[in-house]
DRENDO-1510 file (C-alpha; in Angstrom, 1 decimal, always signed):
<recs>
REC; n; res; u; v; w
REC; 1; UNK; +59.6; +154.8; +129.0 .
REC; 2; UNK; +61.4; +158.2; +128.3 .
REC; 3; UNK; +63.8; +156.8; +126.3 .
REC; 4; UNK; +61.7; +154.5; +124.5 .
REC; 5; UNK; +59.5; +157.2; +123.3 .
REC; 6; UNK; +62.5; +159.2; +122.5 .
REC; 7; UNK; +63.7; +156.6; +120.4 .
REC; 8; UNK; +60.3; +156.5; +118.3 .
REC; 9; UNK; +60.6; +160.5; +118.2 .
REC; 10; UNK; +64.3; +160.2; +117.3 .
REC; 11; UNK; +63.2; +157.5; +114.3 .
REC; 12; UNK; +60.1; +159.7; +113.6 .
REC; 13; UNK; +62.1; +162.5; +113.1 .
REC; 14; UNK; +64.6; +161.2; +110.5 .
REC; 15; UNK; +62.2; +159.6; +108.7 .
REC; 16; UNK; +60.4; +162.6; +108.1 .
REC; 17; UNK; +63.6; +164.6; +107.0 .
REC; 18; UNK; +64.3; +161.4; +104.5 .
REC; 19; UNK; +68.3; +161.3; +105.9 .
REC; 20; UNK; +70.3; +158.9; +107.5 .
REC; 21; UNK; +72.0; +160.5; +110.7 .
REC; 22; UNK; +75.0; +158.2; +110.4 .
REC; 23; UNK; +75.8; +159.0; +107.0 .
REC; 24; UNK; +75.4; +163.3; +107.8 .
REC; 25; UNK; +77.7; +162.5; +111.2 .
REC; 26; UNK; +80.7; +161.0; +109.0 .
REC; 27; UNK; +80.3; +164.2; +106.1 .
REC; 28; UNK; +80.8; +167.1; +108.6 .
REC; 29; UNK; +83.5; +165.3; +110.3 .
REC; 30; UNK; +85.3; +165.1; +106.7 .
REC; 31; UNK; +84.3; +168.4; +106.0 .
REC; 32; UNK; +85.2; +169.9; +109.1 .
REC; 33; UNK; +88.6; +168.0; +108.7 .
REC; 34; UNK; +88.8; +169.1; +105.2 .
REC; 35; UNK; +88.5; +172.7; +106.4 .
REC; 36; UNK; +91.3; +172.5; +109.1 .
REC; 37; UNK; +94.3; +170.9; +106.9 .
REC; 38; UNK; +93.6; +173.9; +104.6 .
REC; 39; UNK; +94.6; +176.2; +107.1 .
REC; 40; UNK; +92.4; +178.8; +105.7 .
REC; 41; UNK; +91.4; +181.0; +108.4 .
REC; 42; UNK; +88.6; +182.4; +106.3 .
REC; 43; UNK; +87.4; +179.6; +105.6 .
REC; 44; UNK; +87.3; +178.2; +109.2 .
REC; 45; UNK; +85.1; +181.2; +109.9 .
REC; 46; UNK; +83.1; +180.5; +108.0 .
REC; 47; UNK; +82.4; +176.6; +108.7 .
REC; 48; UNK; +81.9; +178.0; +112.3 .
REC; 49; UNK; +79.3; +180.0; +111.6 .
REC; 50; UNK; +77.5; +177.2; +109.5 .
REC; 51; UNK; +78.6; +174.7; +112.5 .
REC; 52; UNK; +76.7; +177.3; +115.3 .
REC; 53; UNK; +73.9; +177.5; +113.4 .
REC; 54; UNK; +73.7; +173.9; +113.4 .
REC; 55; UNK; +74.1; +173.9; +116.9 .
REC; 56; UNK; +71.0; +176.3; +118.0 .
REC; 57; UNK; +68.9; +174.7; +115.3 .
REC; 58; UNK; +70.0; +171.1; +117.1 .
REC; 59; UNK; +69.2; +172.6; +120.8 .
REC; 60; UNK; +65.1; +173.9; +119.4 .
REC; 61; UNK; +65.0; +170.4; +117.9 .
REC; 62; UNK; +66.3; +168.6; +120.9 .
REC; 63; UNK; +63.5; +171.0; +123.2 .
REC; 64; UNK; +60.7; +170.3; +120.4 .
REC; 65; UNK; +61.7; +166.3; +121.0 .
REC; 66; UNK; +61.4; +167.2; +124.6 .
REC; 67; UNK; +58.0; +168.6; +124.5 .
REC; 68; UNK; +56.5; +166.1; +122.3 .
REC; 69; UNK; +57.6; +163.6; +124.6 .
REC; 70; UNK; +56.4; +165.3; +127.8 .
REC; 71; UNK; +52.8; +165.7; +125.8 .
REC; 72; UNK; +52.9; +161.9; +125.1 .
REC; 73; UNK; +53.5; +161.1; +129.0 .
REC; 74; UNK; +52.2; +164.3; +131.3 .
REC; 75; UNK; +54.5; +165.9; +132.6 .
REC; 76; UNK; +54.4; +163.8; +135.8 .
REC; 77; UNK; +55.7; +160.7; +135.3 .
REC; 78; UNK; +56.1; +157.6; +137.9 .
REC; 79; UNK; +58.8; +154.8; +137.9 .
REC; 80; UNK; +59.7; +151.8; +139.7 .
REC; 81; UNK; +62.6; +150.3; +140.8 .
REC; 82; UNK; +62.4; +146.7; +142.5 .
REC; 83; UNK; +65.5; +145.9; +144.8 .
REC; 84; UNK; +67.2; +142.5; +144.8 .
REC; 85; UNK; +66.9; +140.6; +148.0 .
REC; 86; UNK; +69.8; +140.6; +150.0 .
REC; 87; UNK; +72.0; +138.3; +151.4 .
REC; 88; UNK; +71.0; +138.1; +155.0 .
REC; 89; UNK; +67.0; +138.0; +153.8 .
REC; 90; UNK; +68.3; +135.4; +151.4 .
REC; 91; UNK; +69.8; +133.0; +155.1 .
REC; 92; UNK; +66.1; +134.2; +156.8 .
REC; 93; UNK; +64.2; +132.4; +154.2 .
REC; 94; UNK; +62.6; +135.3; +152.5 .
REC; 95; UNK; +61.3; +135.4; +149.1 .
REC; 96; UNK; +60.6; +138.3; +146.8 .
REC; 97; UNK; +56.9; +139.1; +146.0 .
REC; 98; UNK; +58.1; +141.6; +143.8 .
REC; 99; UNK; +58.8; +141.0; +140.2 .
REC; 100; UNK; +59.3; +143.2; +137.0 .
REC; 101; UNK; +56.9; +141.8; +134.3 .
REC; 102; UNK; +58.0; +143.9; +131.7 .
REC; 103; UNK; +59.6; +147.2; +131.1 .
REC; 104; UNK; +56.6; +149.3; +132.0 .
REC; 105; UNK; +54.7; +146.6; +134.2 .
REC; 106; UNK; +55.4; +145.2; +138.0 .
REC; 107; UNK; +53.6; +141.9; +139.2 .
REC; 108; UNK; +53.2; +141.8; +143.4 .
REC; 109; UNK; +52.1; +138.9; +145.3 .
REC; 110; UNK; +49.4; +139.6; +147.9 .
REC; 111; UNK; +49.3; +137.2; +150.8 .
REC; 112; UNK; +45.8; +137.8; +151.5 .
REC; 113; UNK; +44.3; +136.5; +148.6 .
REC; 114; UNK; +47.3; +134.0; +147.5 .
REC; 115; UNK; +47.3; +136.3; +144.0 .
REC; 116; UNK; +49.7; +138.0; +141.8 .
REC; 117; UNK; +48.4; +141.2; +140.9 .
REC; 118; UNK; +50.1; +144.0; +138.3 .
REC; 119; UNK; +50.8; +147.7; +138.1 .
REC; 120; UNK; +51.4; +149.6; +135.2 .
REC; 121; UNK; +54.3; +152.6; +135.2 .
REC; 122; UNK; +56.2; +154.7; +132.9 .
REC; 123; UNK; +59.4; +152.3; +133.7 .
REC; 124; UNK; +60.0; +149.6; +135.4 .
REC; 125; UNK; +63.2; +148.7; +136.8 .
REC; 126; UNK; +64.1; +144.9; +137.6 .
REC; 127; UNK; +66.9; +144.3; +140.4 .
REC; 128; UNK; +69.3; +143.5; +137.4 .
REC; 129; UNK; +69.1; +147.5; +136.5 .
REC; 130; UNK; +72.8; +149.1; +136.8 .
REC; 131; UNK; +72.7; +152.7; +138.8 .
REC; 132; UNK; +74.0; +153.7; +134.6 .
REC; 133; UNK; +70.7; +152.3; +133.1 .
REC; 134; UNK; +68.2; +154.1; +135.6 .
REC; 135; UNK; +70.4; +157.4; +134.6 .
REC; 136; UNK; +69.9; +157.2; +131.2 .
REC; 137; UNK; +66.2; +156.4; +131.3 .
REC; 138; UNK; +66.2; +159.9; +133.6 .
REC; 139; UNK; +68.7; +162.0; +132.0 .
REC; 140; UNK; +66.5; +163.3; +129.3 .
REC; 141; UNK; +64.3; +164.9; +131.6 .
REC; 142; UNK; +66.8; +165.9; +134.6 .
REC; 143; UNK; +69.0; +167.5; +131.8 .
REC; 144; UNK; +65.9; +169.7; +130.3 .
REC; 145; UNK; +67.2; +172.1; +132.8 .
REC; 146; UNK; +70.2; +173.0; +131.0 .
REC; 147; UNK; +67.9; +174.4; +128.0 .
REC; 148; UNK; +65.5; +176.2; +130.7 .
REC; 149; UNK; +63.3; +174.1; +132.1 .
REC; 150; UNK; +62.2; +172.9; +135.6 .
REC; 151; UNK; +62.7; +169.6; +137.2 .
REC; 152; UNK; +62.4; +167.3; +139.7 .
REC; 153; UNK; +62.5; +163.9; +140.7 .
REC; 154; UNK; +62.1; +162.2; +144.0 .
REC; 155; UNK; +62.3; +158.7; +145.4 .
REC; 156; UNK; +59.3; +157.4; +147.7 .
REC; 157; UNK; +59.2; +154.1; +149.4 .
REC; 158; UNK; +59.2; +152.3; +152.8 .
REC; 159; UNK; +62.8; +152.3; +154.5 .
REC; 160; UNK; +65.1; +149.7; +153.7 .
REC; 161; UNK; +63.5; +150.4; +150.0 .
REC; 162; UNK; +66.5; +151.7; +148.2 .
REC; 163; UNK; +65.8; +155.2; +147.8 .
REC; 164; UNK; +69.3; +156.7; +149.1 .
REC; 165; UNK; +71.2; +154.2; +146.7 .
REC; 166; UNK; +69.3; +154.9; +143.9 .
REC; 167; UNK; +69.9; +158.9; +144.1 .
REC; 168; UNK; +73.0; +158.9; +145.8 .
REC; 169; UNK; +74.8; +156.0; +145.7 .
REC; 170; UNK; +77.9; +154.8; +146.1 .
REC; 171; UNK; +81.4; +155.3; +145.1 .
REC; 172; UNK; +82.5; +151.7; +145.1 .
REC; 173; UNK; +82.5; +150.4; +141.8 .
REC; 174; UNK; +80.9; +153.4; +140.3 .
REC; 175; UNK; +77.9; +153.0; +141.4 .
REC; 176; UNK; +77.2; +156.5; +142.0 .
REC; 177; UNK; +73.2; +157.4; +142.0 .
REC; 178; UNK; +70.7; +159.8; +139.8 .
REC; 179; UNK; +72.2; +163.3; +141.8 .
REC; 180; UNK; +75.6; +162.4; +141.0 .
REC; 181; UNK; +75.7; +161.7; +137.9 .
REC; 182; UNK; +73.2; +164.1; +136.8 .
REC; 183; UNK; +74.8; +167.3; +138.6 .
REC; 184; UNK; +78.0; +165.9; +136.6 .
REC; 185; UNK; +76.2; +165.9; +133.6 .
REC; 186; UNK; +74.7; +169.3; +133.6 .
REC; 187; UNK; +78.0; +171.0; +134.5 .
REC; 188; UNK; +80.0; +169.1; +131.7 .
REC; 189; UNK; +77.0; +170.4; +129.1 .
REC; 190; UNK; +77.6; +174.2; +130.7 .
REC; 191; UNK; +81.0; +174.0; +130.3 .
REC; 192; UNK; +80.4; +172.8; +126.5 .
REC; 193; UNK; +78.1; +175.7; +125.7 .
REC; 194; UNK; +81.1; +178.0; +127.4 .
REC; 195; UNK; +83.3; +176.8; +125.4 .
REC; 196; UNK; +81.7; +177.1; +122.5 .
REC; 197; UNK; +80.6; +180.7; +122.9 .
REC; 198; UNK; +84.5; +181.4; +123.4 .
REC; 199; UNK; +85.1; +179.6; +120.2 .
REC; 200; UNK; +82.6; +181.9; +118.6 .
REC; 201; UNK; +84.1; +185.2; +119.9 .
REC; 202; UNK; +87.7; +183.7; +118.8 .
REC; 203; UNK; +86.6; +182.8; +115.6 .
REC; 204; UNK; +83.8; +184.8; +114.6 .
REC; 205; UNK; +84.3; +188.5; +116.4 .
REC; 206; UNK; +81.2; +190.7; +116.2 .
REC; 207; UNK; +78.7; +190.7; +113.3 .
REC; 208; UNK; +78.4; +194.1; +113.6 .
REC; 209; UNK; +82.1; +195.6; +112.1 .
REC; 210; UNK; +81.1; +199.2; +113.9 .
REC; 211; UNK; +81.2; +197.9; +117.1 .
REC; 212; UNK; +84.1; +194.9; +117.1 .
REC; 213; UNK; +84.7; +194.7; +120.8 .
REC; 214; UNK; +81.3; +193.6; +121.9 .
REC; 215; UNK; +81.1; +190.4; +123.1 .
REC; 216; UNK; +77.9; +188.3; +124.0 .
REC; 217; UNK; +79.0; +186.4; +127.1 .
REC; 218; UNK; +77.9; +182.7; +128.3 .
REC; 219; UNK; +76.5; +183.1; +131.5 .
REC; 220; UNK; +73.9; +181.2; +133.6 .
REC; 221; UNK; +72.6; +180.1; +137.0 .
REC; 222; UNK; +71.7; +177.2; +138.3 .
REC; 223; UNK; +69.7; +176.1; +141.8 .
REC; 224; UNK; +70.0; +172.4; +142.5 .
REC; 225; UNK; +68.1; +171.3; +146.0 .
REC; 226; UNK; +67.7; +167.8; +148.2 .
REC; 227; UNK; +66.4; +166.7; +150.6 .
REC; 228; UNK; +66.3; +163.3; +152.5 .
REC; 229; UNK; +62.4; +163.2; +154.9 .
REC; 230; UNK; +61.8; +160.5; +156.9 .
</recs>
């Protein structure tokens, strides 16, 4: 699962740097507070230089992550997501021949031979998955495209299946699908990165002292397609 493996990356990774990630988070944030009761505006620079720095070196760790995990799994990667039976299926007498045996394994019951038989995925989604869950086992890949990659995920099944749910959703009681919530997503992250490219210019001015007025601008573009075939 993507966010399994990410996981093991994630604990891979601070065990080779020998730090604990909780214990850095809570000394910037007293540094970083330290720095802003002082009201020194040189010195608030300065820890937003160190802070930007910290920020691009994040993003080519976060992409290095992102490779590494894409070399683990191919680049292609198949999921499955087993609805619940519904009520009226429930009153015809009809029984589910579908079951999630684990997180990357579904069981299916074939008539014809009276026998369970399995099927291995990347993920496996039970009918107790929330529409929040199957985002976050997603989002690392459908959010790659904010640092410049391509992606794309589709749902295919027999009608009736749940694909439309599962990508669009609904609004009632949140339960907005995979397009939602990741179009959301991206354009919260662009408008972070924005921001913080302001903060920069605010803060930090040009580099170059010859040429003060020259600013780097955040720009970008960004092509987002569906489309529902029957």
């Amino acid at each position: 699962a993507v966010v399994t493996q990410m996981s093991r990356l994630s604990s891979l990774a601070s065990k080779e740097k020998g730090v604990d990630a909780m214990t850095i988070d809570e000394t910037e944030a007293s540094k970083v507070e330290t720095v802003i009761q002082s009201g020194d505006s040189e010195l608030m620079k300065q820890e937003l230089k160190a802070l930007d720095k910290k920020v691009k070196d994040q993003r080519e760790y976060n992409a290095q992550l992102l490779s590494k995990m894409l070399h683990l799994q191919g680049n292609i990667q198949v999921y499955c997501r087993i609805r619940p039976v519904t009520i009226s299926e429930m009153q015809q007498g009809a029984k589910s021949v579908v079951e999630a045996l684990s997180e990357t394994e579904a069981g299916c019951f074939d008539e014809r031979t009276n026998k369970w038989k399995s099927f291995a995925f990347d993920r496996t989604w039970g009918p107790d998955q929330s529409q929040q869950r199957i985002f976050q086992d997603v989002e690392p890949l459908a959010l790659s495209v904010v640092d410049g990659y391509n992606a794309c995920i589709f749902a295919y099944g027999q009608t009736g299946s749940g694909k439309t749910f599962t990508m669009e959703g609904t609004p009632d009681g949140n339960q907005y699908g995979i397009s939602y919530r990741t179009i959301q997503k991206i354009f919260h992250l662009l408008s972070l990165r924005a921001q913080q490219q302001r903060a920069a210019e605010m803060f930090v001015g040009s580099e170059n002292s010859e040429e003060p007025n020259e600013q780097v601008h955040f720009t970008f573009s960004l092509e987002i397609g569906m489309l529902e075939i029957y």
